[in-house]
N, C-alpha and C positions, 0 to 999 in steps of 0.2 A: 671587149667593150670598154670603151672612157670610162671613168667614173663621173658621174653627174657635179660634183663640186668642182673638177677642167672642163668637162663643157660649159658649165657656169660662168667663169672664168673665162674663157679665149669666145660666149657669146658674148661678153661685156667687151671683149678687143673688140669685136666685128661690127658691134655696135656703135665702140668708137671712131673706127674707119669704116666706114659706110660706104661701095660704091658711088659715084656719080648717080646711078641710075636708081639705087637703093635709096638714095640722099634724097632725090627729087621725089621718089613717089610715096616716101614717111612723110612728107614735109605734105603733101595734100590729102592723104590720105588720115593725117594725123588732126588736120582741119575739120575734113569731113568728118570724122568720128567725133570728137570733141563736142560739133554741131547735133548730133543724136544720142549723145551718153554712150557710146558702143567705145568699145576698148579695144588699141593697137596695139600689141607690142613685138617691136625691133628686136630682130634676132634673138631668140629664144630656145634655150636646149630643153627637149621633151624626146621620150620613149629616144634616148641614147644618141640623137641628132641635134644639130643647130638649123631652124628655122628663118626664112629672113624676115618673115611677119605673121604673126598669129593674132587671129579673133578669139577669145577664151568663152566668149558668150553664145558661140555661135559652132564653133569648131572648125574652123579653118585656117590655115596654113598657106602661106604665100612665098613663090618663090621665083626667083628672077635669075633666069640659068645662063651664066658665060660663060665664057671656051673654056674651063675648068669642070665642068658637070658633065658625069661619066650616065650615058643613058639606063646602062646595067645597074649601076647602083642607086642611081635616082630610084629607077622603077622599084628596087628592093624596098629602099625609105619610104615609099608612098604607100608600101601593100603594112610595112609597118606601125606608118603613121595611121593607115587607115582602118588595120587590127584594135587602132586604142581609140578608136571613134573619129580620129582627124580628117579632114579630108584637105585634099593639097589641090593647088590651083596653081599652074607651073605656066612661063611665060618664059619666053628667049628673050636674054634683054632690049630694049629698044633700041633701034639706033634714030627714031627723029621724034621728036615732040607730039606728031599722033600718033604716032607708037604708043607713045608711052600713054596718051591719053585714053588709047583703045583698052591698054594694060586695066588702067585705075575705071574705067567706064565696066570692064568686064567683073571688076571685083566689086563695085558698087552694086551692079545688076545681082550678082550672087548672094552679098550679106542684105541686101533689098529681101530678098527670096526668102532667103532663110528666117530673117527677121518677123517678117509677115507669116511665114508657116509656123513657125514655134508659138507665135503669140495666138493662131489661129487653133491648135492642135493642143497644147499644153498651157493656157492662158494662166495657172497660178505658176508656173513653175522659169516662163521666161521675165525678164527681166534687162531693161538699159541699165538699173541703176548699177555701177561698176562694183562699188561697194553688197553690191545682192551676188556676184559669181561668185560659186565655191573654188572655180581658176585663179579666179583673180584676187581673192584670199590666199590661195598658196602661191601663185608670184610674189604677191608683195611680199609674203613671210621672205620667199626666199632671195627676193632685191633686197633686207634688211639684215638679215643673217651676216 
């Protein structure tokens, strides 16, 4: 297994070279969040993987799979991501503009979901405000480190 401080590391590359398809869907995705205090973040290493977008508020995991994504090991990651509570929402990349809108419509629909279930189910304990996730207190520790 990596050590957490190089997947740290080569996600801050991945981040800085972002797919085409990765580029366009942070860039609206990172609007619509913004617009509801809900938290994105681009390419993220968690439980010994890199991510290419994680909810911390919510637990999800976004991934946009090109000719590089081996199905065997995808599935491995996803039963691991989903042993630590994550749940993965995986998409072949797009290839035309409703593609990709179907992509960002179906991740809307699910942090919609979720959003409205946590706050219905556990009302003290969810939270938009960024600053209130115990996630997102340890990302940031570990984007400042």
């Amino acid at each position: 297994m990596v050590p957490q401080n190089r997947l740290e590391e080569f996600a801050a590359h991945l981040e800085k070279n972002q797919t085409r398809h990765e580029r366009w869907l942070w860039k609206r995705m990172r609007r619509w969040c913004e617009q509801r205090d809900l938290l994105c973040h681009p390419q993220i290493a968690m439980h010994g993987y890199i991510v290419d977008f994680y909810f911390p508020q919510i637990n999800i995991a976004i991934e946009l799979d090109g000719r590089q994504h081996n199905i065997e090991k995808d599935a491995q990651r996803d039963a691991r991501l989903l042993e630590n509570g994550v749940r993965v929402l995986r998409f072949p990349n797009p290839r035309t503009n409703a593609e990709l809108n179907q992509v960002f419509f179906r991740i809307y629909a699910e942090a919609r979901y979720l959003i409205k279930r946590a706050i219905k189910y556990a009302p003290g304990r969810f939270s938009t405000n960024p600053q209130d996730s115990q996630r997102s207190q340890t990302y940031i520790q570990s984007k400042n480190r």
